[in-house]
NUKE-899230 format. One record per residue: residue number from 1; z negated, y, x negated of N, C-alpha, C, O, CB in turn. Coordinates in steps of 0.2 Angstrom, whole numbers, plus 5000, padded with zeros to 4 digits. Glycine has a CB too. Layout:
N
NUM, Z, Y, X, Z, Y, X, Z, Y, X, Z, Y, X, Z, Y, X;
...
This chain:
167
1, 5000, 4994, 4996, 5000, 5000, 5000, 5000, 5006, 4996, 5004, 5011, 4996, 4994, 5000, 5005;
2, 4994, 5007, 4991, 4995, 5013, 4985, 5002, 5014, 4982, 5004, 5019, 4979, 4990, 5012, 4978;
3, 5007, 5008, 4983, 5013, 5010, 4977, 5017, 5013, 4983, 5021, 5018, 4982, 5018, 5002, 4972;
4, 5016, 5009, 4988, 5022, 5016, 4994, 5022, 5020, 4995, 5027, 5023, 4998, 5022, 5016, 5000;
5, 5014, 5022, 4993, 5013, 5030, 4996, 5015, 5034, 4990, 5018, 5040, 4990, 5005, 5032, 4999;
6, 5013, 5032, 4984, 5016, 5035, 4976, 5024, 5036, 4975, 5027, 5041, 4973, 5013, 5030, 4969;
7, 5027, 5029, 4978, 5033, 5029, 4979, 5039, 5036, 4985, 5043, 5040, 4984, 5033, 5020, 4982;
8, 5034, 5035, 4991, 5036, 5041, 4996, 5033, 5048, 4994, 5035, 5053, 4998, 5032, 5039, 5003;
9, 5029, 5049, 4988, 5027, 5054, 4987, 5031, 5056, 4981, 5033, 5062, 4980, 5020, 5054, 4987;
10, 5033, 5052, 4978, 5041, 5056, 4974, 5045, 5058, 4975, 5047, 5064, 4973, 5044, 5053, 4972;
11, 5049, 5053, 4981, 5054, 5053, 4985, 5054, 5058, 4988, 5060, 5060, 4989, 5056, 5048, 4988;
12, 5051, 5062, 4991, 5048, 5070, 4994, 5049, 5074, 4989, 5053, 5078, 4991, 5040, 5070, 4995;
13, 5046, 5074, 4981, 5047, 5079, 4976, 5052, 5078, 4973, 5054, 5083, 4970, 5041, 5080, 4972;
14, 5058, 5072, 4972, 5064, 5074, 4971, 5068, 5078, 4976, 5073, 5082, 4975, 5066, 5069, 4969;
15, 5064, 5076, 4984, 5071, 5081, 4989, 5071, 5086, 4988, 5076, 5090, 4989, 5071, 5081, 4997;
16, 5064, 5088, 4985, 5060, 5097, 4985, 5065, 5098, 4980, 5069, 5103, 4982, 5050, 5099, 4982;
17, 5066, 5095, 4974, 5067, 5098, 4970, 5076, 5101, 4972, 5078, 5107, 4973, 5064, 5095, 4963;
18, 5080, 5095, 4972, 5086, 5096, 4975, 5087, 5101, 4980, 5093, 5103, 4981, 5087, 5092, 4977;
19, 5082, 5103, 4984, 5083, 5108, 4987, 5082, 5117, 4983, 5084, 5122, 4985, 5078, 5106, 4993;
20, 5078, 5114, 4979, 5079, 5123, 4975, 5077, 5122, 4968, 5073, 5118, 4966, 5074, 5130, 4979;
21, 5082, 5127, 4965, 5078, 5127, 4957, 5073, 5124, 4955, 5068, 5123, 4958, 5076, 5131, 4954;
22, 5074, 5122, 4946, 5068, 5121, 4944, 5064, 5130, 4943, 5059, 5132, 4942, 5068, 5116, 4937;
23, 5068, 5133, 4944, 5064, 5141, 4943, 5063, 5142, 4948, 5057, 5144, 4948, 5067, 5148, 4940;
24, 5065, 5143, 4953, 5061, 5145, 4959, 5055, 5141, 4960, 5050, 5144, 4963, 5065, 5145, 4966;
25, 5053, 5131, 4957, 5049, 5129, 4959, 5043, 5132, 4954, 5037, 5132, 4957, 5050, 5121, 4960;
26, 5043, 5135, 4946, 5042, 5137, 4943, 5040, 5144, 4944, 5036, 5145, 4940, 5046, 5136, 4940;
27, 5040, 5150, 4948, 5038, 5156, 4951, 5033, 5153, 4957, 5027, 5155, 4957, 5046, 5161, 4955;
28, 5035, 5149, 4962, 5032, 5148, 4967, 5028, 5145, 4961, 5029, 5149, 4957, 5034, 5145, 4973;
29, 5025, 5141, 4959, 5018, 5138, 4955, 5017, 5145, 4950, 5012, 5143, 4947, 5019, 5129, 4951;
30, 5019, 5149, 4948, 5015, 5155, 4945, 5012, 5160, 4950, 5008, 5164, 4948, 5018, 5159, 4940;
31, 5015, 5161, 4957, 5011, 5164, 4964, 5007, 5159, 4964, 5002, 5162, 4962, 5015, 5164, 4973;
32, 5005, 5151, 4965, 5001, 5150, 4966, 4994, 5149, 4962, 4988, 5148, 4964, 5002, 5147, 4967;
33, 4999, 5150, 4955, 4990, 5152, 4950, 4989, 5158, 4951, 4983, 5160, 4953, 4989, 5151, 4939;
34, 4993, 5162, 4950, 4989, 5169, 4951, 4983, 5170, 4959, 4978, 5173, 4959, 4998, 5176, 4952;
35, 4985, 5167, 4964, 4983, 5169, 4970, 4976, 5163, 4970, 4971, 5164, 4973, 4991, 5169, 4977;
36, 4977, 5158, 4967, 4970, 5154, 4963, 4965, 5158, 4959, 4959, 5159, 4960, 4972, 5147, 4958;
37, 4968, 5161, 4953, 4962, 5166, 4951, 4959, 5172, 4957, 4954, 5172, 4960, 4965, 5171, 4945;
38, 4963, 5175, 4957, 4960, 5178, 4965, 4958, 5174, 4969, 4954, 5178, 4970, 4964, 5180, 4969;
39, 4957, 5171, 4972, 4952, 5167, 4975, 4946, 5164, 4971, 4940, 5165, 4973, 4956, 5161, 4978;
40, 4947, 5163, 4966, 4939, 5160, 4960, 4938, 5168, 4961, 4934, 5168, 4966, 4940, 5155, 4948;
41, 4938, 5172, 4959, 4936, 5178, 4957, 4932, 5180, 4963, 4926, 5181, 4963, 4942, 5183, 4954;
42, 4936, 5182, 4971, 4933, 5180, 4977, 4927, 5175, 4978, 4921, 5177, 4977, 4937, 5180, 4981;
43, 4929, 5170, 4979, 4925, 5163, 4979, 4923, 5160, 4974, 4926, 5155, 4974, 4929, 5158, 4982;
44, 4919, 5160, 4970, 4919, 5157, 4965, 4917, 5149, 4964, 4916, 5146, 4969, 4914, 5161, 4962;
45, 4916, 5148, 4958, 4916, 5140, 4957, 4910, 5140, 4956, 4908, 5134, 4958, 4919, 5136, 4952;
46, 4906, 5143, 4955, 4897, 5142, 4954, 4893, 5147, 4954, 4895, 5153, 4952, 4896, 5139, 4947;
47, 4886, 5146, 4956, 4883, 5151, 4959, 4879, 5157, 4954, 4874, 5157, 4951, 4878, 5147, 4963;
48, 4884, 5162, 4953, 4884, 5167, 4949, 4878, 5171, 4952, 4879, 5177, 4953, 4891, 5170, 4950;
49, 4873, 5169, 4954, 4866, 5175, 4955, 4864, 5179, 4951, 4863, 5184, 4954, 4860, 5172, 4958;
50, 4862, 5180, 4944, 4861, 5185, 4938, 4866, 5190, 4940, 4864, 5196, 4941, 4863, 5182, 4931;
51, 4874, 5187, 4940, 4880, 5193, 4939, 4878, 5196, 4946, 4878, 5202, 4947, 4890, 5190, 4938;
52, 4876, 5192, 4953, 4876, 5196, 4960, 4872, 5200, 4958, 4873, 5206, 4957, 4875, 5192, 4966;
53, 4864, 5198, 4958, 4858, 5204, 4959, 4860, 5209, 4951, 4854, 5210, 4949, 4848, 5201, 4961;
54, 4864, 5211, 4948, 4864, 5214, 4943, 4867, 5220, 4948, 4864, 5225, 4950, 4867, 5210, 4936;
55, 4877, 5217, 4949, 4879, 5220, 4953, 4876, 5226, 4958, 4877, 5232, 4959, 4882, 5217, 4954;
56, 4873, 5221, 4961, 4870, 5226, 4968, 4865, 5229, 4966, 4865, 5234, 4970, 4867, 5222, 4975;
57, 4861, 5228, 4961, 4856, 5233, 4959, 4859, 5238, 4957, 4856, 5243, 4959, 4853, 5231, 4954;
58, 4866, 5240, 4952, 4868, 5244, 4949, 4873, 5248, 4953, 4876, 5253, 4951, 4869, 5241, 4944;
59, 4874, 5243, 4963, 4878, 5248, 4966, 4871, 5254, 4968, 4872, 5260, 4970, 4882, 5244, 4973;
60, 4865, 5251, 4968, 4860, 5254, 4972, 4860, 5260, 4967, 4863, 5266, 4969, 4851, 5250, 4973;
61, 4856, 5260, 4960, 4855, 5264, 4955, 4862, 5271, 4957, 4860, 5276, 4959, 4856, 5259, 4947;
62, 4869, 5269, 4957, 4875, 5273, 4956, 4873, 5277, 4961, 4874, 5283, 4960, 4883, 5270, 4958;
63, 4869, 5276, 4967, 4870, 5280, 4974, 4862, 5282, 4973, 4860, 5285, 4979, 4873, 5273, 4983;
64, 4857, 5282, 4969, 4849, 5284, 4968, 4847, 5281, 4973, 4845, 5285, 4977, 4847, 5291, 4968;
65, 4845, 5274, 4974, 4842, 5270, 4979, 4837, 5266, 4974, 4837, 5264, 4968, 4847, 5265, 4982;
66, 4832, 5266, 4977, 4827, 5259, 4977, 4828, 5253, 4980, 4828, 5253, 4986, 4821, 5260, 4979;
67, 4828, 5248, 4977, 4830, 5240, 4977, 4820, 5240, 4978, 4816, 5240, 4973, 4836, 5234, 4966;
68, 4817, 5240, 4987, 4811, 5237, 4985, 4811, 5228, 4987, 4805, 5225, 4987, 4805, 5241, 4989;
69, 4816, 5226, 4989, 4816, 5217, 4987, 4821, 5216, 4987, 4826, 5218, 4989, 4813, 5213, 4991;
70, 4820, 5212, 4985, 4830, 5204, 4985, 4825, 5198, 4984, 4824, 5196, 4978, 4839, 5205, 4975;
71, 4824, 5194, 4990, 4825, 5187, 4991, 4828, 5183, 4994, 4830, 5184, 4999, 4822, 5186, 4992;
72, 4829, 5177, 4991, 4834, 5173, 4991, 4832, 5168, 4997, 4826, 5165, 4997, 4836, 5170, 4983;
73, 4837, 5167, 5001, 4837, 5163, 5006, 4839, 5157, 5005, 4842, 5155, 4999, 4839, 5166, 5011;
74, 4838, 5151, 5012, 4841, 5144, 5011, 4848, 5146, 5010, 4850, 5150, 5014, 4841, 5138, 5016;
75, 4850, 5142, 5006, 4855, 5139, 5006, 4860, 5135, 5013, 4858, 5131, 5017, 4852, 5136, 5001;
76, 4868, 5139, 5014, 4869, 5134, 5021, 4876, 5130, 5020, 4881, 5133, 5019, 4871, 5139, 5029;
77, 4874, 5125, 5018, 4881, 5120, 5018, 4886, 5119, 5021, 4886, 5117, 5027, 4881, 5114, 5017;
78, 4892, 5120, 5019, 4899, 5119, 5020, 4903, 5113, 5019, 4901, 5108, 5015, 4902, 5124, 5018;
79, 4908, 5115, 5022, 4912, 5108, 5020, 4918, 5111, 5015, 4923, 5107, 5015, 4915, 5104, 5028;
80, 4918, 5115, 5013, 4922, 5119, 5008, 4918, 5125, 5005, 4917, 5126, 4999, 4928, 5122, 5012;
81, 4915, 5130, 5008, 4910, 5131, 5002, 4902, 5133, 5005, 4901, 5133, 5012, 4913, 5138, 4996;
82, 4899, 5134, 5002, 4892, 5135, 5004, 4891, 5143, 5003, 4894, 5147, 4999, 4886, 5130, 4999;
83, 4885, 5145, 5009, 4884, 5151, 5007, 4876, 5152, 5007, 4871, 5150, 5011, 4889, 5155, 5011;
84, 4876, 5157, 5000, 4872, 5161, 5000, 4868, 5166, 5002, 4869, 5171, 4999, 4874, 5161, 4998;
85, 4862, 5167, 5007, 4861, 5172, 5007, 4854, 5174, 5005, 4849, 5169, 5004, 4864, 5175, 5012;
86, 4854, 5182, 5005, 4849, 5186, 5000, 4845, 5190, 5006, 4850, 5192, 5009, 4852, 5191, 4993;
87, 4838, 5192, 5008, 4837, 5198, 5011, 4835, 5204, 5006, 4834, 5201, 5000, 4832, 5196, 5017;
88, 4834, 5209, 5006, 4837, 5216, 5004, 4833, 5221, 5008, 4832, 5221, 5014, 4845, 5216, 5006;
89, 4831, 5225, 5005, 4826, 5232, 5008, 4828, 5237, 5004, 4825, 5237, 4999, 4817, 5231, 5008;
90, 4831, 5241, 5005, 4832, 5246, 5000, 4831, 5254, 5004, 4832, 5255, 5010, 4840, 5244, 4997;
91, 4829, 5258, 5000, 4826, 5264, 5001, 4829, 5270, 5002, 4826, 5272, 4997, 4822, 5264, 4997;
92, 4832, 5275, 5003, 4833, 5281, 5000, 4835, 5286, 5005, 4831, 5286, 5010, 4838, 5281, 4995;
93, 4841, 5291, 5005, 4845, 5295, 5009, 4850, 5292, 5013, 4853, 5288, 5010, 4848, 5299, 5006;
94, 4851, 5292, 5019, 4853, 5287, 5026, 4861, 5292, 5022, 4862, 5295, 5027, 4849, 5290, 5038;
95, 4867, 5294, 5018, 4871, 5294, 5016, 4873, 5290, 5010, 4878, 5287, 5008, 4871, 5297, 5017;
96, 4866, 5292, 5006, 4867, 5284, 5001, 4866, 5279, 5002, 4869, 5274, 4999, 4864, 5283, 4997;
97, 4861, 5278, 5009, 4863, 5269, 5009, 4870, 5268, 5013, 4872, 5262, 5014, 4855, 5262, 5014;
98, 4874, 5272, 5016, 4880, 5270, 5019, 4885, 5269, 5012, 4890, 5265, 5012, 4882, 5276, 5026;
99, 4883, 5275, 5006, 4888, 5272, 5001, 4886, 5266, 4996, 4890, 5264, 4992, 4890, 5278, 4997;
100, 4881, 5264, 4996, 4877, 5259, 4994, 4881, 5253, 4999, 4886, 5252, 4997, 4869, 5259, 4996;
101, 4879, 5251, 5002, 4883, 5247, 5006, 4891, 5245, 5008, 4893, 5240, 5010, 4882, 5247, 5011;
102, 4893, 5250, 5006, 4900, 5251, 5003, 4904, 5248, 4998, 4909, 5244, 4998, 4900, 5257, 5001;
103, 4900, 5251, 4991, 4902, 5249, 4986, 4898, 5240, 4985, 4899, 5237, 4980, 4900, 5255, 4981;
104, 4893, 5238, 4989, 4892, 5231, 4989, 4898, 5228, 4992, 4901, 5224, 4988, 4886, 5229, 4993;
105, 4901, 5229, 4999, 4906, 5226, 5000, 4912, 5227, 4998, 4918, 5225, 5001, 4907, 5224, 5004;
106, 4910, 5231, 4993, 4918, 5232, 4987, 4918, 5228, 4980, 4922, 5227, 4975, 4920, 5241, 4983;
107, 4912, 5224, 4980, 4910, 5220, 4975, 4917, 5215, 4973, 4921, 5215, 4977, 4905, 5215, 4978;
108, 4917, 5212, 4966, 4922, 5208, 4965, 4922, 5203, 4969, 4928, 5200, 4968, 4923, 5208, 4960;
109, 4919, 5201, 4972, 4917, 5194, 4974, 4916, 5196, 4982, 4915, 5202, 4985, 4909, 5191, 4969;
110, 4916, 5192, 4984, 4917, 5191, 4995, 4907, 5192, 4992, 4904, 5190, 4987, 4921, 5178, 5000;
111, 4905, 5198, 4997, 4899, 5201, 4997, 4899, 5203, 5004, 4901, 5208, 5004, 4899, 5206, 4992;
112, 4897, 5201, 5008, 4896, 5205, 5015, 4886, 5204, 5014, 4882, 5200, 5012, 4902, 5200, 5023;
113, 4887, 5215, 5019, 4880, 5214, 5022, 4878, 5212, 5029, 4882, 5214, 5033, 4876, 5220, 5021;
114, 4874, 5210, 5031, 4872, 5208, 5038, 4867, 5211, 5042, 4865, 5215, 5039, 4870, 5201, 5039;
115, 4866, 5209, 5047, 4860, 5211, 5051, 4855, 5216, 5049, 4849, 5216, 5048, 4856, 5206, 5051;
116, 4860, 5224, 5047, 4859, 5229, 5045, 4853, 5232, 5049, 4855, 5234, 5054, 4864, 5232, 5046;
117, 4847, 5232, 5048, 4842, 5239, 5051, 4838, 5244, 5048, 4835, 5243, 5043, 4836, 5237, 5054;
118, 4839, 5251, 5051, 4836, 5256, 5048, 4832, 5258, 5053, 4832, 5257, 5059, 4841, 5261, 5046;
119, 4825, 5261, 5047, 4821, 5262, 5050, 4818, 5271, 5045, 4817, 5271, 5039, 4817, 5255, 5049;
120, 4817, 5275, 5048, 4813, 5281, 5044, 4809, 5274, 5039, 4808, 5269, 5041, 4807, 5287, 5051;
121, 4805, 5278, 5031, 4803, 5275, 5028, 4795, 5277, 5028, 4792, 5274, 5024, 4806, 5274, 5024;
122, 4793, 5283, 5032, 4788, 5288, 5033, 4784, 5291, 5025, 4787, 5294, 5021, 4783, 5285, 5039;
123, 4780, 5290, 5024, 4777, 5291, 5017, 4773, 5285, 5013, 4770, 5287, 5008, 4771, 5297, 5019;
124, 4774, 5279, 5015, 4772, 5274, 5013, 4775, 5273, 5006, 4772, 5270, 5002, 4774, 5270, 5018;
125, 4780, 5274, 5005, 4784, 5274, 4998, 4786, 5281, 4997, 4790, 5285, 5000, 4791, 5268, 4997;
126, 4780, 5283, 4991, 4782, 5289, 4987, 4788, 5290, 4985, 4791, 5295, 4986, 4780, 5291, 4983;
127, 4790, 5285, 4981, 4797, 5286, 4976, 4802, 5283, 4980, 4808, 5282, 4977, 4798, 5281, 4969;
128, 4802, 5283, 4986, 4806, 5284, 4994, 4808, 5291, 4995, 4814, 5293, 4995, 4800, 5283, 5001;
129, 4802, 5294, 4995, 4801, 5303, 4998, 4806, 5306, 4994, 4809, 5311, 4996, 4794, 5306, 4997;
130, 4806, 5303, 4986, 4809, 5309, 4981, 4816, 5305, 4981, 4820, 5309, 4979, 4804, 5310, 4973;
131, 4818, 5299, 4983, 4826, 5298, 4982, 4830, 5302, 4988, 4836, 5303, 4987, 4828, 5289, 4983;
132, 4826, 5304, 4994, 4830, 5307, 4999, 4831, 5315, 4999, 4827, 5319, 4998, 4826, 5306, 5004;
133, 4838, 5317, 4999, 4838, 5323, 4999, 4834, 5328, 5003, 4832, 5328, 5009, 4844, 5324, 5000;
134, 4834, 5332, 4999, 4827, 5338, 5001, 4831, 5340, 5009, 4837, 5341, 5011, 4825, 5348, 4993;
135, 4823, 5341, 5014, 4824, 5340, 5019, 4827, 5337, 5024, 4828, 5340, 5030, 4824, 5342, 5019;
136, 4828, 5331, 5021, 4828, 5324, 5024, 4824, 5318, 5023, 4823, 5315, 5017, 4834, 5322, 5024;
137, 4822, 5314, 5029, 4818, 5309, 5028, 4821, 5303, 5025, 4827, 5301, 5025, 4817, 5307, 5034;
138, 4817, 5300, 5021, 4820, 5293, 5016, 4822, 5288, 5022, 4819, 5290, 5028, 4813, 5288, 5010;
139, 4825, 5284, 5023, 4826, 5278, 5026, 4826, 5272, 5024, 4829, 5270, 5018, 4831, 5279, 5029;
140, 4823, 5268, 5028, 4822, 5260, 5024, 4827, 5257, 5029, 4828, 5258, 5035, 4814, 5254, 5024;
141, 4831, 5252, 5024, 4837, 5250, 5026, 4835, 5242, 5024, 4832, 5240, 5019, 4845, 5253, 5023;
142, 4836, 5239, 5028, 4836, 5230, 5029, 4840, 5226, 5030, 4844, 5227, 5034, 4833, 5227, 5035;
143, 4841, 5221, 5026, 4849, 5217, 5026, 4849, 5213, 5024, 4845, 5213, 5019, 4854, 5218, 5024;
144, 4852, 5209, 5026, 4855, 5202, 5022, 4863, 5203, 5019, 4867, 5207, 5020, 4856, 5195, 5029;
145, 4863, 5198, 5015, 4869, 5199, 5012, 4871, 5193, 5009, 4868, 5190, 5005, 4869, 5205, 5008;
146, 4877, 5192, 5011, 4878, 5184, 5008, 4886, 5184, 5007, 4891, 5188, 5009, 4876, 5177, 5015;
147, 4886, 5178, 5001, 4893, 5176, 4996, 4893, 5170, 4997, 4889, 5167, 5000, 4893, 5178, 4987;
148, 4898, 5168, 4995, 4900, 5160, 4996, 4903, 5159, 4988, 4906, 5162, 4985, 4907, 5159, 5003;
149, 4901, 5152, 4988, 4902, 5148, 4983, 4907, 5142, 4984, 4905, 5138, 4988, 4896, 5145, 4982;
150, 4913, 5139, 4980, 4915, 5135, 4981, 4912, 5129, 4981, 4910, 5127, 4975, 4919, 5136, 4979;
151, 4913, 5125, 4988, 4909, 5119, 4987, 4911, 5112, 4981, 4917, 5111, 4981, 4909, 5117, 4994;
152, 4907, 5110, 4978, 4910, 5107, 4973, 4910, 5101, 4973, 4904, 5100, 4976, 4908, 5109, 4968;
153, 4913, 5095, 4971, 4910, 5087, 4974, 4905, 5086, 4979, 4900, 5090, 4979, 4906, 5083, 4968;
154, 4904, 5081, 4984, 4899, 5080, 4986, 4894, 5075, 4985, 4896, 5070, 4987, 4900, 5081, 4991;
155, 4888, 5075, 4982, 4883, 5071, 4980, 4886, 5063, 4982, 4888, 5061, 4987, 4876, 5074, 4983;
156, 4884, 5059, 4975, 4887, 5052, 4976, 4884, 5049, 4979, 4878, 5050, 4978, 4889, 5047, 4970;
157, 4886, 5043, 4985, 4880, 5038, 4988, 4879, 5036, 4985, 4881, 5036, 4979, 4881, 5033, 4993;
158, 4873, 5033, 4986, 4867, 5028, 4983, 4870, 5021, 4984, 4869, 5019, 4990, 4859, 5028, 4986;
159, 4873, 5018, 4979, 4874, 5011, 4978, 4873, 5007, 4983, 4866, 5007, 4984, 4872, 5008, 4974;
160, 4877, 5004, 4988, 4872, 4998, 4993, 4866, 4993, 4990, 4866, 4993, 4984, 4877, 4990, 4997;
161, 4863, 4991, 4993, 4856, 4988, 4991, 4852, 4993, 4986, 4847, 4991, 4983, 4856, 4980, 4989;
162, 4855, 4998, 4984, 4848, 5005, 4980, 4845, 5008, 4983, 4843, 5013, 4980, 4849, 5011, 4975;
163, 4843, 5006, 4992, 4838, 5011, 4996, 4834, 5007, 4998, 4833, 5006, 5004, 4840, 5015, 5001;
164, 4831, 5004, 4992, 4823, 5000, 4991, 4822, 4994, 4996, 4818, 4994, 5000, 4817, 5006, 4994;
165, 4826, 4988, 4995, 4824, 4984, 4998, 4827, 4980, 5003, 4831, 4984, 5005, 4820, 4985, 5000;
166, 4828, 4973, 5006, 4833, 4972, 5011, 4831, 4973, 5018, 4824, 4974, 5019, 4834, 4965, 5010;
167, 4833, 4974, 5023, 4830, 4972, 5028, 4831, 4965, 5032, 4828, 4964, 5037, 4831, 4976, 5031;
């Protein structure tokens, strides 16, 4: 049965090829690595978190924000890739966090924020008070934010009879 289908699966890529150059099949497979790095670079092969909270930190800093958390949430499996997400509190002028959130989902990488909430931050955080432009209130902004990871192999079964015993 494997040699028919290897056999049929030739006989397909000689018709292809007879149907058009070997340079056109040659351009079409350099569109398709170019448009694969673009995707690793969106989607990546492995869970890049250092490079994420570096990034997002240093979109907060650009825009004079305080980062007062980033914690990392479960993990949700996919059947192609898994995603990531982080919740996020960050502090300052209700126009910098709108360009804060901006330049997050202009991130190199697929970055979206979620379940956005803003709240006045009242006097509770001093270094709140002084990121907000004079005579306006700081605002605490709340969010999730999540990336995706190409899913990679999925974990090998456990040998029959290696789950401890017969029944």
């Amino acid at each position: 049965m494997r040699l028919d289908t290897l056999d049929a699966r030739n006989a397909a890529a000689r018709a292809r090829i007879a149907q058009g150059t070997a340079a056109d099949l040659e351009a079409e497979a350099a569109r398709y690595t170019k448009d694969l790095e673009v995707m690793r670079l969106l989607v990546p092969t492995g869970n890049e978190l250092p490079s994420l909270i570096e990034q997002v930190s240093t979109a907060a800093r650009r825009e004079g924000l305080d980062i007062a958390s980033l914690e990392p949430q479960p993990i949700v499996s996919g059947e192609t890739f898994d995603t990531y997400r982080y919740k996020v509190s960050v502090t300052g002028g209700y126009h910098a966090l709108g360009e804060f959130l901006t330049n997050v989902g202009a991130l190199t990488r697929i970055v979206t924020p979620v379940n956005v909430t803003l709240a006045l931050s009242g006097n509770k955080n001093a270094n709140a008070v002084k990121l907000a432009p004079a005579g306006t209130a700081a605002i605490e902004s709340r969010f999730e934010i999540q990336t995706y990871v190409i899913r990679s192999a999925p974990p090998a079964a456990a040998p029959q009879g290696a789950q401890g015993g017969k029944s």
